[in-house]
Structures are given as C-alpha cells and as structure tokens.
N, C-alpha and C positions, 0 to 999 in steps of 0.2 A: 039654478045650476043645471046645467046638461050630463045626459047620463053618463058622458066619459068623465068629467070632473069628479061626479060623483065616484068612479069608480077611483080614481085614484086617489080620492080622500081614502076612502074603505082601504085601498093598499096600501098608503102610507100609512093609516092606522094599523096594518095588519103586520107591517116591515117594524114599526115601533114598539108595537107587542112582542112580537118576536126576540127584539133584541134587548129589552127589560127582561124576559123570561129568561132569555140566556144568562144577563149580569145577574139575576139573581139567582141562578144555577151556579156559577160560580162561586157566588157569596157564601151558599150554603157549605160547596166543596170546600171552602177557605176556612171556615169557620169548624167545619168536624175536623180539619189539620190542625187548626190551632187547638184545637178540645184535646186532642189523642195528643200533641206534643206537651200540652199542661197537665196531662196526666200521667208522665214517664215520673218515675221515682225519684231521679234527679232536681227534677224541676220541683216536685211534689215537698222536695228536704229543703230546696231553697227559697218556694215562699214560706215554707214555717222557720227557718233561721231569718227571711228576714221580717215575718211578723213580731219574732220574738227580740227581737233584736230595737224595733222601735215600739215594741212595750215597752220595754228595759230603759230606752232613752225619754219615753214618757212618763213611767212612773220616779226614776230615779236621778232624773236630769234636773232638779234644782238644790243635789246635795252637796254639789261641785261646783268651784270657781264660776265665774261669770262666765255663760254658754254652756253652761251642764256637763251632757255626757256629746252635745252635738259636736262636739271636739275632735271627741275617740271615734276611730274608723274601725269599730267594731269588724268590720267586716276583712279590716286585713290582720288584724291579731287574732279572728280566729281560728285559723292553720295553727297559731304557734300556739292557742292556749289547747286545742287538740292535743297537739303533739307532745306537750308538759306534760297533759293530764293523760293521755295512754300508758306515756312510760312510768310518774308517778304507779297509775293502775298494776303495769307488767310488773315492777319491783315490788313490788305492794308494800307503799310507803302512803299509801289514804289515811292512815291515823297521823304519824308526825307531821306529811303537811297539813294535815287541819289543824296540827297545834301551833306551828307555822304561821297557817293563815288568822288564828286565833290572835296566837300573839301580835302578831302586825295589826289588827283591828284592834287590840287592846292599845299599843302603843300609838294608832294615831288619834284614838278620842283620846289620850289623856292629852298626845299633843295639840289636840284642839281644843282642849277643854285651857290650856295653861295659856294660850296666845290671849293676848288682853283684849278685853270688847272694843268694838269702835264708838268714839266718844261722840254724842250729837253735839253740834255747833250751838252753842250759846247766845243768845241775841245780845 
C-alpha cells in the first residue's frame, strides 16, 4: 500500500470512529430520558397496577369460566371500582359493603356448590 492509501484507511477509520462515538452519545442521552420519564410517579403507579393486575390474572385466572380472568379488562373497570370505592369510603359505608360483599360471596358458592357436576361419559 502506498503512503496515501494508507492514510485514508487511518481517516476512514478515524470518520467511523467518530461517528460510532456520536450514536453512542446519543444512546446514552436516550436512555437517561427514558430513566427520568420511568421514574415520574405517574408511570411509577402504573407499572405497579399493571404488575398487580397480571398477578391477579395469574394467580386467580382458573377460578372462572373457560379464559379465567383473561376476559375482564381490568384495566378499564378500574376508574369505576376507584370511583365506587372513594365514595363507599367518603360515606363511610366500609362495614355494610363488606357485608354486602360478604353476602354476594356467600350466595354464589352455595350457587355453585348446588349446579350439578358434570357427568363423565361412560364407554
């Protein structure tokens, strides 16, 4: 190779250095933005409602119909079970609806316990 080839190998390597160093200045700036915006209190509430939210659908998703809880869109009844349970709170009615909620839980295991089993097929 002759001394000018060489030098513009050394520059093209020196132009493609360059501009790797740049995209990963970049990178870095993009990545403390996305840090600082996952850490606003907004975002912070809504990956724990939606961590808790696919507990709920894992631990309790084969006590229901075929498809569990993968059904219920959790995430749009929860405004309205908010919004129940504040004014429940403001009235202060927490005891009767737990008797409420009591009773409803009492009356559908009996009505599940009374539906007849499903009978296996007999060869």
């Amino acid at each position: 190779m002759s001394k000018e080839a060489e030098r513009a190998a050394v520059e093209a390597d020196k132009q493609r250095l360059i501009r790797e160093g740049e995209l990963y200045r970049i990178k870095v700036v993009h990545a403390k933005a996305l840090v600082g915006n996952a850490l606003q209190p907004d975002a912070l509430l809504h990956g724990a409602v939606d961590q808790a939210i696919g507990m709920a659908q894992a631990r309790l998703g084969g006590l229901l119909q075929p498809g569990g809880l993968k059904s219920v869109n959790f995430k749009a009844l929860l405004p309205y079970a908010l919004t129940v349970g504040s004014y429940i709170a403001r009235k202060r009615l927490v005891k009767p609806a737990m008797g409420v909620a009591l009773a409803a839980g009492v009356g559908m295991a009996w009505l599940l316990r009374r539906q007849p089993a499903p009978q296996d097929e007999q060869e």
